[in-house]
C-alpha angles and dihedrals in degrees: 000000000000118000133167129224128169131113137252128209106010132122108275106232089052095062101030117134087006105125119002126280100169105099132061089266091074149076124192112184133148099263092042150352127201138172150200123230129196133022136332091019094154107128095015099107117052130168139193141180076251117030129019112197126191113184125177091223140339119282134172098324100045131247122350092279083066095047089051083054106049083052087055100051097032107020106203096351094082094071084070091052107047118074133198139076110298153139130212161187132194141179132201105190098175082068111025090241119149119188132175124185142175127210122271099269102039100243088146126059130225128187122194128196123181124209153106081052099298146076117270120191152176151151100241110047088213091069088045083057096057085074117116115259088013102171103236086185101130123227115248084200095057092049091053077053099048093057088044108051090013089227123065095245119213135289082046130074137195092246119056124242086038127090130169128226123262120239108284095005123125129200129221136196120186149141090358091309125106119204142193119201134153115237096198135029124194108259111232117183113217096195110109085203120101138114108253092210101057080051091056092054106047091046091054090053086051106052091064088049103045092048093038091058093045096050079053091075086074105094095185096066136283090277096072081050104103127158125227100237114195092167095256127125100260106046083040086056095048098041096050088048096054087052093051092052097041089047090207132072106293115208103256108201107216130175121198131194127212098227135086125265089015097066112098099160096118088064104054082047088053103056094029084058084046098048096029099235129154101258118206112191129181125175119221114236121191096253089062089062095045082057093040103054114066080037091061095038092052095047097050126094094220140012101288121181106184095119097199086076075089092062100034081047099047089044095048095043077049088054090044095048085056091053103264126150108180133042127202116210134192096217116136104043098105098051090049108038093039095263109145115102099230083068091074098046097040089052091059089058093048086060088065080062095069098053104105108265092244092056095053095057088049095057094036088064093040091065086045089072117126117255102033101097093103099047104097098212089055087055099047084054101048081050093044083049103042087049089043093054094055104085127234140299088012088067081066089080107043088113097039102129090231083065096051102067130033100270092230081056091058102035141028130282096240099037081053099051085056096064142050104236087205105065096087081060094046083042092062094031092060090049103037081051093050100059112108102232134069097217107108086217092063099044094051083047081054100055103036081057089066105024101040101018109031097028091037131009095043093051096041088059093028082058097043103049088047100059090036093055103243133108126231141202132184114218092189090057091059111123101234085060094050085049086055104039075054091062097054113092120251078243091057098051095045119034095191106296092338097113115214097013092152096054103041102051087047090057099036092116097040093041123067109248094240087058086041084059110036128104112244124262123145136191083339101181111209093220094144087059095049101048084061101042106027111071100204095050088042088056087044093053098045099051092052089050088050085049092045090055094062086060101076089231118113120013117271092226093050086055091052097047080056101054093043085045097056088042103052098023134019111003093179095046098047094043095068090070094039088057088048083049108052098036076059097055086033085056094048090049092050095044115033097226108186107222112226113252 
């Protein structure tokens, strides 16, 4: 995939041969240089005596002279109009006005730095930090983040002094100010009014559009197009599609596990028999993590702790090795079509919030009453109670492992004392408050579009195609389809505690009835199960656990009632925070962070 990098306003000396300048796809003046980096970057530079645009690719408006003149017509405003993944810089100088700007889901990255008395930028951290005098200190914020969210979630960045733009936001610098203001909001439509059948329709026009356009990124031909197929809805929808429109078998990218409750292969066989595609399919041994993960760690900008970048990265390297340059996924359509499970659970305790005030404090000192503590059912409602009183999004968390044990119990004193153990809340409070609708269903769909989509899923792909070679698109993530998914009432996404009702009914005819039916999963990676059964991954854990302990970071002896934890109890839960664990110490490696004294 295409990103930008270059610098505006510093002194020039100071930024020199810093990024390259040499191709078609560059500009080096004295004011700014910029850079694209990537293929096909023909068109994507343009200067003028009045405006200078970098853009990572084209997007609705064309090449980079169309989206100068867009600016020029329009000023900020284009940026609502023009659709596609992108990032870009622009620069007014008739005004002295830098921008720069990334799409509306956040498929593209965009790091800022700001020193030497101007604005440095670029898509891949990595090539920010090539800069002379980067600051490789690391962010103990970030870290805390890190273990919370097990990703570092946007505006933050592992290095201090850096940040990276939010989906749909845009940043300014001028006249000495610097601002920070979204172009776009989703548009949620509040009305519970609508006919089901006209949104059908138009939803079913849409799919072939949406997928058709994506599988057009691919500049060597439709047949080096191919689709990842889990077996889940979306990456079914998306993969049937492709083969309508292609008329013809269309290559489906599948990854299996040997080990039980991860193994989805019947599903994608399913849907590949259904569809008649031609299915690929390739299971993850353990052996295949132990290579991957210094690979991973190395390659990515920042600590990330999704495990199933293995299994994206070692499908898509499969894809690539076949020949294939561009990827569809199905990514998106849960955040979007009201797919994630917690909507449905978090919708059950919003339901305590509409009993009359009066009526809930009757019946919370009801269950008060002496005597009740061994009857089960009185149990289960003082827990219901106690988990429906905590407001959203902040019942989100109450699993998050950071909120399972006392935190001076997990880190140090003094790495503690060096951060505020309440920003991740205040992260997901800002985004869940800004979206514009008051239904709770669309504003967890909000905020899973920026926290599990934008900060996580996207980069995790995004990562994992790029080191692997290939490109990828997501046709759900097409604007036109988020102006549409906007469109469908909270009552329509989710039918009580029925996920996706919307889209499936609207595909039961297109989907097969097991994939209709089936809970979502995913590339789910077993890692839990392999660090206690496969030797070599449990060494390698371990070691990177020993060398975690020397940072000053998280608490020896919490390290230790983990690892005893995952191997007497529950290898698959606990899992889950010794791979957080050891990608952070893996990153660190890789990297060389310096931690902050």
């Amino acid at each position: 995939m295409n990103g930008i990098c270059g610098w505006w306003g510093a002194r020039p000396q100071a930024a020199e041969g810093i990024f390259p300048t040499t191709s078609d796809a560059s500009i080096n003046d004295c004011d700014i240089s910029a850079a694209v980096i990537g293929n096909n970057t023909g068109g994507l530079v343009h200067a003028d005596v009045e405006i200078v645009v970098a853009i990572s690719e084209r997007t609705s408006f064309g090449d980079a002279a169309t989206v100068a003149a867009a600016y020029r017509r329009d000023g900020d405003a284009m940026l609502c109009a023009m659709q596609g993944a992108f990032a870009l810089a622009l620069l007014d100088r008739r005004r002295s006005r830098f921008l720069l700007a990334v799409d509306r889901a956040g498929a593209r990255s965009l790091y800022v730095n700001e020193r030497y008395g101007g604005v440095f930028f670029a898509s891949r951290l990595e090539m920010l930090s090539r800069a002379p005098g980067f600051n490789r200190m690391h962010d103990d914020q970030a870290i805390f983040d890190y273990l919370y969210f097990h990703v570092i979630p946007s505006p933050r960045v592992i290095y201090r002094d850096v940040s990276k733009l939010l989906p749909a936001q845009m940043r300014i610098w001028e006249n000495g100010q610097t601002l920070h203001r979204f172009y776009w909001h989703m548009p949620y439509r509040d009305s519970e009014v609508a006919d089901y059948a006209a949104l059908r329709q138009e939803f079913r026009a849409l799919l072939p559009r949406v997928v058709g356009d994506a599988a057009g990124h691919s500049k060597t031909g439709a047949d080096r197009v191919a689709c990842f197929l889990s077996g889940g809805t979306d990456s079914s929808t998306v993969a049937g599609t492709w083969r309508e429109l292609r008329g013809a078998p269309v290559s489906t990218y599948s990854i299996g596990f040997d080990a039980a409750g991860f193994d989805e292969m019947d599903y994608a066989r399913t849907a590949a028999r259904h569809f008649g595609t031609n299915p690929r399919e390739l299971y993850v041994k353990p052996a295949d993590v132990v290579d991957s993960i210094p690979r991973i760690a190395a390659y990515c900008d920042e600590p990330f702790g999704n495990a199933s970048i293995v299994p994206a990265y070692l499908c898509a390297r499969f894809a690539k090795d076949d020949g294939i340059d561009t990827m569809l996924a199905g990514d998106g359509g849960d955040e979007i079509f009201g797919g994630n499970e917690r909507y449905a659970n978090q919708s059950l305790f919003e339901l305590y919030g509409r009993i009359p005030a009066p009526a809930r404090r009757l019946l919370e000192s009801a269950l008060q009453m002496p005597g009740l503590d061994a009857i089960p059912m009185v149990r289960k409602a003082r827990s219901y109670i106690a988990q429906a009183k905590v407001p959203l999004p902040d019942r989100f968390e109450t699993y998050n492992f950071l909120h399972r044990t006392a935190l001076d119990q997990i880190f140090e004193p003094a790495f503690l004392a060096r951060v505020d153990s309440e920003e991740p809340l205040r992260n997901l409070r800002e985004v869940y408050a800004r979206t514009k609708s008051n239904s709770a269903i669309n504003r967890m769909m909000h905020l899973d579009l920026k926290i599990t989509l934008s900060d996580n899923d996207l980069r995790k792909v995004n990562q994992a195609c790029e080191l692997a070679g290939v490109n990828v698109c997501y046709p759900l993530l097409d604007d036109r389809m988020l102006d549409f998914a906007a469109s469908v009432p909270a009552r329509m996404q989710l039918k009580g505690t029925q996920l996706r009702w919307f889209f499936k009914r609207s595909l039961a005819d297109f989907l097969p009835p097991q994939i209709i039916a089936k809970r979502k999963q995913g590339f789910g990676l077993p890692v839990g199960l392999w660090m206690a059964d496969y030797a070599p991954l449990r060494e390698l854990s371990h070691e990177s656990l020993i060398a975690l302990k020397h940072r000053q970071i998280v608490r020896p002896s919490y390290i230790d009632w983990v690892e005893q934890k995952h191997a007497k109890e529950h290898a698959s839960y606990y899992g889950v925070m010794l791979w957080i664990l050891i990608m952070l110490e893996q990153w660190l490696q890789a990297h060389q962070a310096t931690a902050q004294r």
